[in-house]
Backbone atoms as SQL, in Angstrom:
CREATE TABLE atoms (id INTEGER PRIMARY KEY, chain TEXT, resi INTEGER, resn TEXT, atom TEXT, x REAL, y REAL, z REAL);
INSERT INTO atoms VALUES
  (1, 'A', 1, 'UNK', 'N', 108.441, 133.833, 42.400),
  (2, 'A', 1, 'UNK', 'CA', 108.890, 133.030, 41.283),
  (3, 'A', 1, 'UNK', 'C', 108.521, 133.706, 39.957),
  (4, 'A', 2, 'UNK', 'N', 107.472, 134.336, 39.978),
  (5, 'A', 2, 'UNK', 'CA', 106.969, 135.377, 38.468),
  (6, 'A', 2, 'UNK', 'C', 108.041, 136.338, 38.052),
  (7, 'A', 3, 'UNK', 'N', 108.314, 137.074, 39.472),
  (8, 'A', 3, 'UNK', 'CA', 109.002, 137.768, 38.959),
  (9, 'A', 3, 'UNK', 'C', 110.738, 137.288, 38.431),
  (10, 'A', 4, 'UNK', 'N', 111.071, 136.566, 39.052),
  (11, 'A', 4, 'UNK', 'CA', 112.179, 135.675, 38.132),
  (12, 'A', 4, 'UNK', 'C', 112.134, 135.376, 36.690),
  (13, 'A', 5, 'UNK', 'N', 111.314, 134.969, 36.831),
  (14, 'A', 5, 'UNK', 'CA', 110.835, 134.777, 35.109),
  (15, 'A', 5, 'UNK', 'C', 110.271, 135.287, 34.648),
  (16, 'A', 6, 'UNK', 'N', 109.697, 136.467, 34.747),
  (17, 'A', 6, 'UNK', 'CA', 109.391, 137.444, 33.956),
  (18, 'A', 6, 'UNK', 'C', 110.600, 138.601, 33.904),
  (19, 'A', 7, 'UNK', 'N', 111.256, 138.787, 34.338),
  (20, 'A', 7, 'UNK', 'CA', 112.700, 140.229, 34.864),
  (21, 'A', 7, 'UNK', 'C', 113.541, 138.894, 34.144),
  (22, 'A', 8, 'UNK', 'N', 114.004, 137.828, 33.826),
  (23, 'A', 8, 'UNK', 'CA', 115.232, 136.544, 33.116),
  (24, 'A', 8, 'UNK', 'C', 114.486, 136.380, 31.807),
  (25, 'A', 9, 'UNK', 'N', 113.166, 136.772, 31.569),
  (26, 'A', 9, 'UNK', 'CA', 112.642, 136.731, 29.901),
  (27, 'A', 9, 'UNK', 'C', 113.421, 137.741, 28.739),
  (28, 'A', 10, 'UNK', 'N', 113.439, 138.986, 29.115),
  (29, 'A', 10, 'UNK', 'CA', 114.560, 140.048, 28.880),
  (30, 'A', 10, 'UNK', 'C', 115.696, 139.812, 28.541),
  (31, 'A', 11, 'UNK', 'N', 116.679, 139.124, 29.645),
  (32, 'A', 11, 'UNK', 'CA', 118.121, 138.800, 28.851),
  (33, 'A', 11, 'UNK', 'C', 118.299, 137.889, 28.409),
  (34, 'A', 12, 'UNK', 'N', 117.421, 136.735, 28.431),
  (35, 'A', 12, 'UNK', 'CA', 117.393, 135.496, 28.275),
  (36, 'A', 12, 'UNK', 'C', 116.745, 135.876, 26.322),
  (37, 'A', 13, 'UNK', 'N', 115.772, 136.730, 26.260),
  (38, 'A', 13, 'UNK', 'CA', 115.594, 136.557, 24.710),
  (39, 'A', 13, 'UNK', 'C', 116.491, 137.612, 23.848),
  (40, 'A', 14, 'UNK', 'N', 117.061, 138.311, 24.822),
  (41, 'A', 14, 'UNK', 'CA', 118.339, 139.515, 23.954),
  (42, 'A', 14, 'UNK', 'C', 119.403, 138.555, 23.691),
  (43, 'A', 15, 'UNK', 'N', 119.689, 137.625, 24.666),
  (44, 'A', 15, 'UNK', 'CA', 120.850, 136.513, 23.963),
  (45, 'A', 15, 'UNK', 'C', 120.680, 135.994, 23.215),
  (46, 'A', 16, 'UNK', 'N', 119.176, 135.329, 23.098),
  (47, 'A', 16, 'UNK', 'CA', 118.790, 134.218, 21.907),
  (48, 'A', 16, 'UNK', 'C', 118.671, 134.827, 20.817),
  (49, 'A', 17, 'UNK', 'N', 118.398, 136.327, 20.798),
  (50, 'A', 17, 'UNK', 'CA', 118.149, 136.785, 19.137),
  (51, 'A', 17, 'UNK', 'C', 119.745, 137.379, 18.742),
  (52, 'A', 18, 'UNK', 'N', 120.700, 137.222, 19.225),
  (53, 'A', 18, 'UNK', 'CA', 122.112, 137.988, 19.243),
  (54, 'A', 18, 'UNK', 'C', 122.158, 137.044, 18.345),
  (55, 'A', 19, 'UNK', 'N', 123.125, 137.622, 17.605),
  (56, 'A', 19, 'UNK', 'CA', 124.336, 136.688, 16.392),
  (57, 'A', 19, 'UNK', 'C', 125.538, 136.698, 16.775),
  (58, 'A', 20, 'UNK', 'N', 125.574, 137.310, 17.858),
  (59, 'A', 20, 'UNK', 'CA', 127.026, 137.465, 17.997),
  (60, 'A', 20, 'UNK', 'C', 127.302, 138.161, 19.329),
  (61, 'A', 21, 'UNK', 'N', 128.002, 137.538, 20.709),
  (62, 'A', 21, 'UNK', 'CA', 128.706, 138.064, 21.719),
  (63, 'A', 21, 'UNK', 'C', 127.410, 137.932, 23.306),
  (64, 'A', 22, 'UNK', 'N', 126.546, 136.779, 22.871),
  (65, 'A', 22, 'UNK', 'CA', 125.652, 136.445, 23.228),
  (66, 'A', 22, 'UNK', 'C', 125.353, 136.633, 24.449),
  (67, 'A', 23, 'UNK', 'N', 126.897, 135.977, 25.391),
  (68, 'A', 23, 'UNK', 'CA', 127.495, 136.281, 26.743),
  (69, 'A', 23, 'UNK', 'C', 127.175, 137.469, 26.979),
  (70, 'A', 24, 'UNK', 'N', 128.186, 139.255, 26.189),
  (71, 'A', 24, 'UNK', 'CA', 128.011, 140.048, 26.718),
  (72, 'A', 24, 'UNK', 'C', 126.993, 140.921, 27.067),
  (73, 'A', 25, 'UNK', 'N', 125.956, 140.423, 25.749),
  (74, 'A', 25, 'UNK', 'CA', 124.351, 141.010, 25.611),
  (75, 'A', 25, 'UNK', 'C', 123.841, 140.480, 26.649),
  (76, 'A', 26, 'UNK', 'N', 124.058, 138.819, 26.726),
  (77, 'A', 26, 'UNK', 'CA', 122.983, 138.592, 28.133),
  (78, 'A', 26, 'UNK', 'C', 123.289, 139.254, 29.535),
  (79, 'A', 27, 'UNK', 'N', 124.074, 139.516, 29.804),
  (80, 'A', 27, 'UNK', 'CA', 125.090, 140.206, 31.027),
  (81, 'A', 27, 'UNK', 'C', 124.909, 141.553, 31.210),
  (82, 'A', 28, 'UNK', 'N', 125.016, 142.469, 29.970),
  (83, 'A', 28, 'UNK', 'CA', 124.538, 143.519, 29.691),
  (84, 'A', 28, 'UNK', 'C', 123.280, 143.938, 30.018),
  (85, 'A', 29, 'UNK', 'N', 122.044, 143.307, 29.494),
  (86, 'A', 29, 'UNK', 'CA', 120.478, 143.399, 29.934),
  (87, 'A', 29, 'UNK', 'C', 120.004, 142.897, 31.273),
  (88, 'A', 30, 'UNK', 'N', 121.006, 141.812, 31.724),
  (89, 'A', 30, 'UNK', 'CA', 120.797, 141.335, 33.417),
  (90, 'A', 30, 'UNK', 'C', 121.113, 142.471, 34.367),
  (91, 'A', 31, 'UNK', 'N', 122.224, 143.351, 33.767),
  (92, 'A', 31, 'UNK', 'CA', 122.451, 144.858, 34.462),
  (93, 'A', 31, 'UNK', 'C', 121.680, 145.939, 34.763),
  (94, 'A', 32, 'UNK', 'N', 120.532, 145.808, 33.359),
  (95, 'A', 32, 'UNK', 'CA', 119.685, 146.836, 32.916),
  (96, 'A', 32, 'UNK', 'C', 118.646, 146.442, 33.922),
  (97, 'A', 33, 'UNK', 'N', 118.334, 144.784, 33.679),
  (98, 'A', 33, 'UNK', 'CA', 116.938, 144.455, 34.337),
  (99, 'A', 33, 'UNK', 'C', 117.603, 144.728, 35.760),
  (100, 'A', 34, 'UNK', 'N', 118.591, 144.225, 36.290),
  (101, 'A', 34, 'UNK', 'CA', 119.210, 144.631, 37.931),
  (102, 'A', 34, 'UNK', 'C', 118.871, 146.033, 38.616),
  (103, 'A', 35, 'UNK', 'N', 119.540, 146.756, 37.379),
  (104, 'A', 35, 'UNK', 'CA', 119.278, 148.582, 37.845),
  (105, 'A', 35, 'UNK', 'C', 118.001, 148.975, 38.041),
  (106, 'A', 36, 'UNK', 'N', 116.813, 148.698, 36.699),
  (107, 'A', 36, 'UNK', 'CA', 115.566, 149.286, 36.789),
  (108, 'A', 36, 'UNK', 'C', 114.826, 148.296, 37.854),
  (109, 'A', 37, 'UNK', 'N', 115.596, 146.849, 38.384),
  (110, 'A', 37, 'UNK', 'CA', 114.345, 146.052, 39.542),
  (111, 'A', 37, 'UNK', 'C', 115.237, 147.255, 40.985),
  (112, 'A', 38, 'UNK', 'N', 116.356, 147.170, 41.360),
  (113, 'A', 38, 'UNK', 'CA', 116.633, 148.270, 42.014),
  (114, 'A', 38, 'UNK', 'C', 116.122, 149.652, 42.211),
  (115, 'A', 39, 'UNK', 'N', 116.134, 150.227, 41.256),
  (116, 'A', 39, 'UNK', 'CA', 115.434, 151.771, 41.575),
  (117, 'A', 39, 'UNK', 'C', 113.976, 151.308, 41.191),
  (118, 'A', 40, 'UNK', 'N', 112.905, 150.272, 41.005),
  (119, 'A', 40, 'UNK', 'CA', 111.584, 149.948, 41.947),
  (120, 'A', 40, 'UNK', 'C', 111.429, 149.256, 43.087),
  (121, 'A', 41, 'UNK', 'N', 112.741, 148.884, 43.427),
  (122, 'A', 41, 'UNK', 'CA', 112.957, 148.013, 44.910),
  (123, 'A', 41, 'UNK', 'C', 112.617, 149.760, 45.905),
  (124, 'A', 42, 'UNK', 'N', 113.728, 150.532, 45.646),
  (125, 'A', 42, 'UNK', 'CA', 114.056, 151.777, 46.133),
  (126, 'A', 42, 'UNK', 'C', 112.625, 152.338, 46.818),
  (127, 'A', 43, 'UNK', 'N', 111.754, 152.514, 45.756),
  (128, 'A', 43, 'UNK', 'CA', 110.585, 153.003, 45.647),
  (129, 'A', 43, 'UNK', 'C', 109.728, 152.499, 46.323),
  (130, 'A', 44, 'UNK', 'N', 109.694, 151.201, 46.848),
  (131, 'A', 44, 'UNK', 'CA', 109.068, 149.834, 46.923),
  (132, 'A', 44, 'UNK', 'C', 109.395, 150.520, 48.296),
  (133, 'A', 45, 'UNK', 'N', 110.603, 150.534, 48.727),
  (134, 'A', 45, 'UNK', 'CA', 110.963, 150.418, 50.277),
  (135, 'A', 45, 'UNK', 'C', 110.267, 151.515, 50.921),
  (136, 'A', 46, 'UNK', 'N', 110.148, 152.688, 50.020),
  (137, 'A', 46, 'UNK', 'CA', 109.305, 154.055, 50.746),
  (138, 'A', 46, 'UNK', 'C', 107.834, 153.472, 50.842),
  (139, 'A', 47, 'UNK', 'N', 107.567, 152.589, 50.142),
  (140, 'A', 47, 'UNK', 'CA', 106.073, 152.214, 50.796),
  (141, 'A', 47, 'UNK', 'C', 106.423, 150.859, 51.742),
  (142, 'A', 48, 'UNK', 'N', 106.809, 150.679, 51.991),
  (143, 'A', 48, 'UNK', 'CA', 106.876, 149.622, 53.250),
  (144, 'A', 48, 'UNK', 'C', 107.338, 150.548, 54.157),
  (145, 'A', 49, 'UNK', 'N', 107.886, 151.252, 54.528),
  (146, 'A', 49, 'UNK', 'CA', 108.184, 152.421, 55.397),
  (147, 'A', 49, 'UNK', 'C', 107.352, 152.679, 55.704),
  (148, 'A', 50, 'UNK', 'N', 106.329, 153.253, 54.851),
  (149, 'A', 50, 'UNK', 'CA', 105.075, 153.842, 55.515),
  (150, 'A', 50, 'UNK', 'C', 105.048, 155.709, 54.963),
  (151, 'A', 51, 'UNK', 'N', 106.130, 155.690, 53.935),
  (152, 'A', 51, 'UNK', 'CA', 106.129, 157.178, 53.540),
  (153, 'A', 51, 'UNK', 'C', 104.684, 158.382, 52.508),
  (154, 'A', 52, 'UNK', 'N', 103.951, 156.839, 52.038),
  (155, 'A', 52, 'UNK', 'CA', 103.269, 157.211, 51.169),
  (156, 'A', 52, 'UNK', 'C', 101.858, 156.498, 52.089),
  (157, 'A', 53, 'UNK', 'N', 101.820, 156.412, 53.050),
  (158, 'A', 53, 'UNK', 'CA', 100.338, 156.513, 54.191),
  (159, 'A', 53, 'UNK', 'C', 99.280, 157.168, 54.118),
  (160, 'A', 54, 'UNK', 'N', 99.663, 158.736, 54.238),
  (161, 'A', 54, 'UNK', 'CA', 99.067, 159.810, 54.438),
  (162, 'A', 54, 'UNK', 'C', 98.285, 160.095, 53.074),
  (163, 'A', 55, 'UNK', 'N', 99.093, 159.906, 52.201),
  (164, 'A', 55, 'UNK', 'CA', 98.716, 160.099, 50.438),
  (165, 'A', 55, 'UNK', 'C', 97.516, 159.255, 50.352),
  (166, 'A', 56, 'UNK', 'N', 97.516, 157.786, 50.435),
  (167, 'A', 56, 'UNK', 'CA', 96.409, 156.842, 50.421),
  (168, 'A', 56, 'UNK', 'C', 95.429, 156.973, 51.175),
  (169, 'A', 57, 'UNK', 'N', 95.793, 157.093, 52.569),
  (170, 'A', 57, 'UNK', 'CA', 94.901, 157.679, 53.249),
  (171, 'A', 57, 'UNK', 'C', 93.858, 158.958, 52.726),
  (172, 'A', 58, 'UNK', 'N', 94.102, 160.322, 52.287),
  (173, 'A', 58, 'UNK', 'CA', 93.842, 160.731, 52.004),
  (174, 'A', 58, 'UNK', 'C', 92.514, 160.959, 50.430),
  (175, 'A', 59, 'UNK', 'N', 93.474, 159.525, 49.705),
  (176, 'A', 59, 'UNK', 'CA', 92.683, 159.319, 48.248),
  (177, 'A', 59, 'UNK', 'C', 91.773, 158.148, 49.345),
  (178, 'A', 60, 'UNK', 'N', 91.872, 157.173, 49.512),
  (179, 'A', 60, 'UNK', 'CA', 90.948, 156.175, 50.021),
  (180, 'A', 60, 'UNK', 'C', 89.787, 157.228, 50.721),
  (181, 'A', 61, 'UNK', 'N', 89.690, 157.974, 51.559),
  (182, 'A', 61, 'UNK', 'CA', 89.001, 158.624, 52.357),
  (183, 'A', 61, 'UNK', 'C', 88.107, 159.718, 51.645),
  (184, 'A', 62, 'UNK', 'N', 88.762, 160.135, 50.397),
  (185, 'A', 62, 'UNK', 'CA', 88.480, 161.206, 49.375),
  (186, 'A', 62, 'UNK', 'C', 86.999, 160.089, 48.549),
  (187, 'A', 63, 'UNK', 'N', 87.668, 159.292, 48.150),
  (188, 'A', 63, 'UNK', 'CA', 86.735, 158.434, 47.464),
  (189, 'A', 63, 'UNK', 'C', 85.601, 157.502, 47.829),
  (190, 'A', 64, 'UNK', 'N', 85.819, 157.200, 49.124),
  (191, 'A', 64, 'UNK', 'CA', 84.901, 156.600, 50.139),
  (192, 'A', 64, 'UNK', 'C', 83.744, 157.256, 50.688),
  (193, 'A', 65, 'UNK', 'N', 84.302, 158.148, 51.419),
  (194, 'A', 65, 'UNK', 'CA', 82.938, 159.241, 51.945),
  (195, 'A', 65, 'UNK', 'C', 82.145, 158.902, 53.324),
  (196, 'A', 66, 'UNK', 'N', 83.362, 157.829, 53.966),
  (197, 'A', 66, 'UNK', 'CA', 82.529, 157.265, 55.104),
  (198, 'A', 66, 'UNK', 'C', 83.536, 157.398, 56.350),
  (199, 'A', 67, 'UNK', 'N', 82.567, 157.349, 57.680),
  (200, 'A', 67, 'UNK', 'CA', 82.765, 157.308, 58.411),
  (201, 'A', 67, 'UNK', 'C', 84.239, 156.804, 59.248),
  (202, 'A', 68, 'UNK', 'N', 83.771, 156.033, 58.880),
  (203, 'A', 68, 'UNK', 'CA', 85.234, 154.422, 58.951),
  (204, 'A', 68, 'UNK', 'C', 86.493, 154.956, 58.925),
  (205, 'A', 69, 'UNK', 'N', 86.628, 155.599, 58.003),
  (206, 'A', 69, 'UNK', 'CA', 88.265, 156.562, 57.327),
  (207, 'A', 69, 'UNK', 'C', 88.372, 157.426, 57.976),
  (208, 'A', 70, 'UNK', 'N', 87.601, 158.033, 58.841),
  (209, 'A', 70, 'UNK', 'CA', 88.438, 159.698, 59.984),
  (210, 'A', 70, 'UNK', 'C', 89.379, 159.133, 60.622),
  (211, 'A', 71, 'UNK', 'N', 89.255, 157.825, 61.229),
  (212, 'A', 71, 'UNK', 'CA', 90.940, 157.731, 62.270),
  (213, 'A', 71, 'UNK', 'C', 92.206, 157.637, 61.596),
  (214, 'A', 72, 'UNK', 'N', 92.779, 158.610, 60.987),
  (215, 'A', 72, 'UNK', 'CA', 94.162, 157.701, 60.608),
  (216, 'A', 72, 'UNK', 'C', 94.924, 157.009, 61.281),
  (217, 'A', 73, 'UNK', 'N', 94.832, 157.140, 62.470),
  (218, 'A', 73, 'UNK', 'CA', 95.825, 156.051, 63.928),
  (219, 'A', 73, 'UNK', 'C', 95.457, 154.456, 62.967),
  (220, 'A', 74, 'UNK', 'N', 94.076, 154.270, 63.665),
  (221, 'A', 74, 'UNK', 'CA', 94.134, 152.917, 62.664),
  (222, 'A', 74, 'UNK', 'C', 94.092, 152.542, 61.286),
  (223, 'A', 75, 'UNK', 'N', 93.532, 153.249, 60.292),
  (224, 'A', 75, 'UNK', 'CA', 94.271, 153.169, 59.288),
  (225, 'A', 75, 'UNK', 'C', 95.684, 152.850, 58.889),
  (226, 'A', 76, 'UNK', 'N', 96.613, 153.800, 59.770),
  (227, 'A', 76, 'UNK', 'CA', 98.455, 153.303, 59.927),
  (228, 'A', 76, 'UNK', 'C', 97.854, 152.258, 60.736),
  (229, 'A', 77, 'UNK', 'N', 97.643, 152.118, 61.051),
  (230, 'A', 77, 'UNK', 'CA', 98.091, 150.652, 62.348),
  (231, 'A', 77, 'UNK', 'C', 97.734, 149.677, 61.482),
  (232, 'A', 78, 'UNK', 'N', 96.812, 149.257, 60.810),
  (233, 'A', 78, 'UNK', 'CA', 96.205, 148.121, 59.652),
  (234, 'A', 78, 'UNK', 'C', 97.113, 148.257, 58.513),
  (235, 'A', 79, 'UNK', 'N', 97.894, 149.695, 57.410),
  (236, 'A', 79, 'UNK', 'CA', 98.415, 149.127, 57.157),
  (237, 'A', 79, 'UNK', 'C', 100.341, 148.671, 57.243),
  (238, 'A', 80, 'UNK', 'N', 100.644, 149.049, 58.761),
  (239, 'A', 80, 'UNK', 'CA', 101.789, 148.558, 59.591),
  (240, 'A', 80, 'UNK', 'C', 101.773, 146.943, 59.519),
  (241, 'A', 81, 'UNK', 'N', 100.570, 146.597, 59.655),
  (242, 'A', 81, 'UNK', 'CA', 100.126, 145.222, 59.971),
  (243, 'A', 81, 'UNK', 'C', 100.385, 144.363, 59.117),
  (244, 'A', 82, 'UNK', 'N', 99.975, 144.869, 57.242),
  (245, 'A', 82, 'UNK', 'CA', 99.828, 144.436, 56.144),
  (246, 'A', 82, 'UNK', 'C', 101.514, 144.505, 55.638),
  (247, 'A', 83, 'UNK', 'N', 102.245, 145.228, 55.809),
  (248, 'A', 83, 'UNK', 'CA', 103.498, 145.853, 55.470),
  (249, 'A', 83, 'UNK', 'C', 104.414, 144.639, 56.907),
  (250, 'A', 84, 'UNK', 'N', 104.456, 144.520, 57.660),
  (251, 'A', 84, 'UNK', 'CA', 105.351, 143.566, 58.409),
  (252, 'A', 84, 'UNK', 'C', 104.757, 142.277, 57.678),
  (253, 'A', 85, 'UNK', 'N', 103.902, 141.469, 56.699),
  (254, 'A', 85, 'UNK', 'CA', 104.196, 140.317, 55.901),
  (255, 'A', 85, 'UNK', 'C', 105.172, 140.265, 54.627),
  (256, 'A', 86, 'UNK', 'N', 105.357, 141.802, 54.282),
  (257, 'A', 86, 'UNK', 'CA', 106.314, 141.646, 52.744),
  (258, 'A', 86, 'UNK', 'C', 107.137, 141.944, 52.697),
  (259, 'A', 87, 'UNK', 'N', 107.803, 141.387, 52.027),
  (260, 'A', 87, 'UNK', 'CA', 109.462, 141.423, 51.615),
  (261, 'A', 87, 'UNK', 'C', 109.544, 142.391, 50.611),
  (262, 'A', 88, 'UNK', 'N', 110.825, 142.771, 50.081),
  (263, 'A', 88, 'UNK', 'CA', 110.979, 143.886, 48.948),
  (264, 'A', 88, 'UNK', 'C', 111.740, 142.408, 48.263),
  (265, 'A', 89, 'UNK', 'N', 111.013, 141.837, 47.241),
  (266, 'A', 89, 'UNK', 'CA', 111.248, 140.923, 46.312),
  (267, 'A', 89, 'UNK', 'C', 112.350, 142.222, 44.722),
  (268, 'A', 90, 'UNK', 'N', 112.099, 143.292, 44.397),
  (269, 'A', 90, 'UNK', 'CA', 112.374, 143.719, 43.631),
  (270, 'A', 90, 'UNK', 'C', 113.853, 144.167, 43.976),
  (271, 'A', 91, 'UNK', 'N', 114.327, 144.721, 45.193),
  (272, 'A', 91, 'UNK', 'CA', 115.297, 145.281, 45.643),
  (273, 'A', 91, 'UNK', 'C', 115.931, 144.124, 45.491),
  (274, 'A', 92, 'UNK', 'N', 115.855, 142.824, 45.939),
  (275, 'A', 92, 'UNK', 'CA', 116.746, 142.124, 46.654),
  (276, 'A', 92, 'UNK', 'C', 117.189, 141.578, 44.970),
  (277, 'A', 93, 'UNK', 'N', 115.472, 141.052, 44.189),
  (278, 'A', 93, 'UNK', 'CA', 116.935, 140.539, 42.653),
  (279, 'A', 93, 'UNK', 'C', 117.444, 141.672, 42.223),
  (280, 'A', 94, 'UNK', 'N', 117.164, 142.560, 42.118),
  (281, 'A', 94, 'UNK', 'CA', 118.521, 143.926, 41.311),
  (282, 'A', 94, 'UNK', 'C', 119.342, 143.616, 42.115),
  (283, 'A', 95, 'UNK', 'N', 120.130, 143.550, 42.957),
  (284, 'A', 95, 'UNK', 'CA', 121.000, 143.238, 43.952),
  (285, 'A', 95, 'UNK', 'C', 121.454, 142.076, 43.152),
  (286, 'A', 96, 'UNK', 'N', 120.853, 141.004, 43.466),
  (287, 'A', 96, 'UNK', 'CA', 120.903, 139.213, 42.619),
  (288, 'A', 96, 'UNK', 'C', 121.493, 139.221, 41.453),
  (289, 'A', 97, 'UNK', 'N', 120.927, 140.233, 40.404),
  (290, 'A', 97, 'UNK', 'CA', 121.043, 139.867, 39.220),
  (291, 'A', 97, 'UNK', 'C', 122.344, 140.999, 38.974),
  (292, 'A', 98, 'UNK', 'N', 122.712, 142.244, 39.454),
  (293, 'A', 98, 'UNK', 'CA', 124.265, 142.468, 39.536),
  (294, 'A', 98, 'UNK', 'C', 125.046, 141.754, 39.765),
  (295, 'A', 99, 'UNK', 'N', 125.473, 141.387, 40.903),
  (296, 'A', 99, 'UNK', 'CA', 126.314, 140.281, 41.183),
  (297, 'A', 99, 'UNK', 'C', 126.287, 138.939, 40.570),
  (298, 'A', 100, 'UNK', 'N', 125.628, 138.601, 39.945),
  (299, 'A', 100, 'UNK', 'CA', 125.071, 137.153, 38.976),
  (300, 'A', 100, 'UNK', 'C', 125.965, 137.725, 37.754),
  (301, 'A', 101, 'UNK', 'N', 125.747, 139.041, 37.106),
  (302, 'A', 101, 'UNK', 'CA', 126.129, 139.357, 35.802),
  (303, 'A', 101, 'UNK', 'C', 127.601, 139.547, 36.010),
  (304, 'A', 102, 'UNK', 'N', 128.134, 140.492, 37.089),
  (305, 'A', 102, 'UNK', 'CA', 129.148, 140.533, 37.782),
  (306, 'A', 102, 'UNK', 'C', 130.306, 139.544, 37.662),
  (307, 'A', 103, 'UNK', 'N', 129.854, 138.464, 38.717),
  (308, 'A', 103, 'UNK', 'CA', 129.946, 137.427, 38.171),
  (309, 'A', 103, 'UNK', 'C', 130.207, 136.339, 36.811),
  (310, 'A', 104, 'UNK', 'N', 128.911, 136.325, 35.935),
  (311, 'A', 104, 'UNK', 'CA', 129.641, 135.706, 34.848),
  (312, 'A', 104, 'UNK', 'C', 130.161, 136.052, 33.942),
  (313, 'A', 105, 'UNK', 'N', 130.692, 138.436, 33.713),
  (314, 'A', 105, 'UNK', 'CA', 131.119, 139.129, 33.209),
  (315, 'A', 105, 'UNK', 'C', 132.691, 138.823, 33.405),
  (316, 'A', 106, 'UNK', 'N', 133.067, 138.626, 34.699),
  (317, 'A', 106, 'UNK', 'CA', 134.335, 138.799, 35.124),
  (318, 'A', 106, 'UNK', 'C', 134.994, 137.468, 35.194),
  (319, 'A', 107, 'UNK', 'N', 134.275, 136.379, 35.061),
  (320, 'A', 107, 'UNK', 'CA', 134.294, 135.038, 34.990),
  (321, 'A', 107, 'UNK', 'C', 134.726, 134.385, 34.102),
  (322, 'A', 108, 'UNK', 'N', 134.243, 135.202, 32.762),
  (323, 'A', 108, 'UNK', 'CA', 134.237, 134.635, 31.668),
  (324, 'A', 108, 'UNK', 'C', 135.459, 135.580, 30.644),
  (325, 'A', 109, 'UNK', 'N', 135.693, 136.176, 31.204),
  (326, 'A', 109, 'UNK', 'CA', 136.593, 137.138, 30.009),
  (327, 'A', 109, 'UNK', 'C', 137.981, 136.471, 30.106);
Protein backbone atom coordinates (compact mmCIF):
# COMPACT_ATOMS: atom_id res chain seq x y z
CA UNK A 1 0.00 0.00 0.00
CA UNK A 2 3.20 2.56 0.55
CA UNK A 3 4.27 1.99 -2.38
CA UNK A 4 0.97 3.10 -4.15
CA UNK A 5 1.08 6.11 -2.53
CA UNK A 6 4.20 7.02 -2.55
CA UNK A 7 4.96 6.06 -6.80
CA UNK A 8 0.66 8.16 -7.22
CA UNK A 9 2.34 11.25 -5.04
CA UNK A 10 4.39 12.12 -8.32
CA UNK A 11 1.58 12.38 -10.83
CA UNK A 12 -0.90 13.15 -8.59
CA UNK A 13 1.18 16.56 -7.52
CA UNK A 14 2.50 17.22 -11.35
CA UNK A 15 -1.33 17.53 -12.09
CA UNK A 16 -2.17 19.65 -9.17
CA UNK A 17 0.60 22.20 -9.84
CA UNK A 18 -0.27 22.18 -13.89
CA UNK A 19 -2.25 25.21 -15.20
CA UNK A 20 -3.00 23.67 -17.94
CA UNK A 21 -3.59 19.99 -19.71
CA UNK A 22 -3.65 18.47 -16.26
CA UNK A 23 -4.97 15.05 -17.80
CA UNK A 24 -1.93 14.84 -20.08
CA UNK A 25 0.77 15.72 -17.34
CA UNK A 26 -0.89 13.32 -14.98
CA UNK A 27 -0.73 10.41 -17.61
CA UNK A 28 2.53 11.49 -18.73
CA UNK A 29 4.37 11.08 -15.12
CA UNK A 30 2.13 7.77 -14.41
CA UNK A 31 4.32 6.55 -17.57
CA UNK A 32 7.51 7.84 -16.10
CA UNK A 33 6.64 6.47 -12.55
CA UNK A 34 5.41 2.97 -14.64
CA UNK A 35 8.83 2.79 -16.61
CA UNK A 36 11.32 3.64 -13.70
CA UNK A 37 8.87 1.06 -11.07
CA UNK A 38 9.50 -1.46 -14.16
CA UNK A 39 13.16 -1.31 -14.80
CA UNK A 40 13.40 -1.72 -10.55
CA UNK A 41 10.81 -4.48 -10.83
CA UNK A 42 13.47 -5.91 -13.61
CA UNK A 43 16.25 -5.66 -11.17
CA UNK A 44 14.11 -6.78 -8.31
CA UNK A 45 13.44 -10.08 -10.27
CA UNK A 46 17.37 -10.87 -10.58
CA UNK A 47 17.32 -10.93 -6.86
CA UNK A 48 14.47 -13.16 -6.31
CA UNK A 49 16.11 -15.44 -8.82
CA UNK A 50 18.84 -15.79 -6.79
CA UNK A 51 21.40 -14.00 -9.32
CA UNK A 52 23.00 -11.76 -6.83
CA UNK A 53 23.56 -14.85 -3.93
CA UNK A 54 27.03 -15.38 -4.42
CA UNK A 55 27.78 -11.42 -4.24
CA UNK A 56 26.05 -11.28 -0.64
CA UNK A 57 27.28 -14.22 0.26
CA UNK A 58 30.55 -13.23 -0.29
CA UNK A 59 30.18 -9.44 1.42
CA UNK A 60 28.14 -11.07 4.46
CA UNK A 61 31.02 -13.64 4.97
CA UNK A 62 33.77 -10.87 4.18
CA UNK A 63 32.35 -8.85 7.06
CA UNK A 64 31.42 -11.47 9.54
CA UNK A 65 34.52 -13.53 9.97
CA UNK A 66 32.74 -16.56 11.28
CA UNK A 67 32.39 -19.85 11.04
CA UNK A 68 28.64 -20.09 10.28
CA UNK A 69 29.18 -18.49 6.59
CA UNK A 70 31.61 -21.34 4.91
CA UNK A 71 28.51 -23.38 3.67
CA UNK A 72 27.06 -21.59 0.87
CA UNK A 73 24.55 -24.71 0.20
CA UNK A 74 22.74 -23.31 3.21
CA UNK A 75 23.16 -19.95 2.98
CA UNK A 76 21.21 -20.42 -0.75
CA UNK A 77 18.88 -22.67 0.84
CA UNK A 78 17.80 -19.89 3.73
CA UNK A 79 17.81 -17.38 1.31
CA UNK A 80 15.49 -19.62 -1.37
CA UNK A 81 13.35 -19.84 1.70
CA UNK A 82 13.12 -15.98 2.35
CA UNK A 83 12.64 -15.25 -1.54
CA UNK A 84 9.51 -17.95 -2.06
CA UNK A 85 7.44 -15.27 0.53
CA UNK A 86 7.83 -12.13 -1.96
CA UNK A 87 6.21 -10.85 -4.60
CA UNK A 88 7.84 -8.30 -7.11
CA UNK A 89 5.34 -5.46 -5.90
CA UNK A 90 7.45 -2.93 -8.23
CA UNK A 91 7.24 -4.92 -11.55
CA UNK A 92 3.71 -5.65 -11.30
CA UNK A 93 2.56 -1.55 -10.68
CA UNK A 94 4.85 -0.38 -13.70
CA UNK A 95 2.84 -2.86 -15.55
CA UNK A 96 -0.51 -1.25 -13.51
CA UNK A 97 0.27 2.10 -13.94
CA UNK A 98 0.95 1.74 -18.02
CA UNK A 99 -2.08 0.33 -18.76
CA UNK A 100 -4.03 2.70 -16.15
CA UNK A 101 -2.36 5.75 -18.13
CA UNK A 102 -2.95 3.82 -21.35
CA UNK A 103 -6.07 3.68 -20.54
CA UNK A 104 -7.16 7.10 -19.43
CA UNK A 105 -4.75 8.56 -22.37
CA UNK A 106 -6.75 6.81 -25.03
CA UNK A 107 -10.00 7.20 -23.18
CA UNK A 108 -10.05 10.54 -22.92
CA UNK A 109 -8.87 12.12 -26.19
Amino acid sequence: MTHVIITLGYPAARAFIAEQNKLQLFTDAMTITGMVLIIGGLIYSFVLHGDFDIGGFVMKRGFRRVDDMANFGKYKAKQEAARMKTFNYPLFLGILYLIVSAVIAYGFL
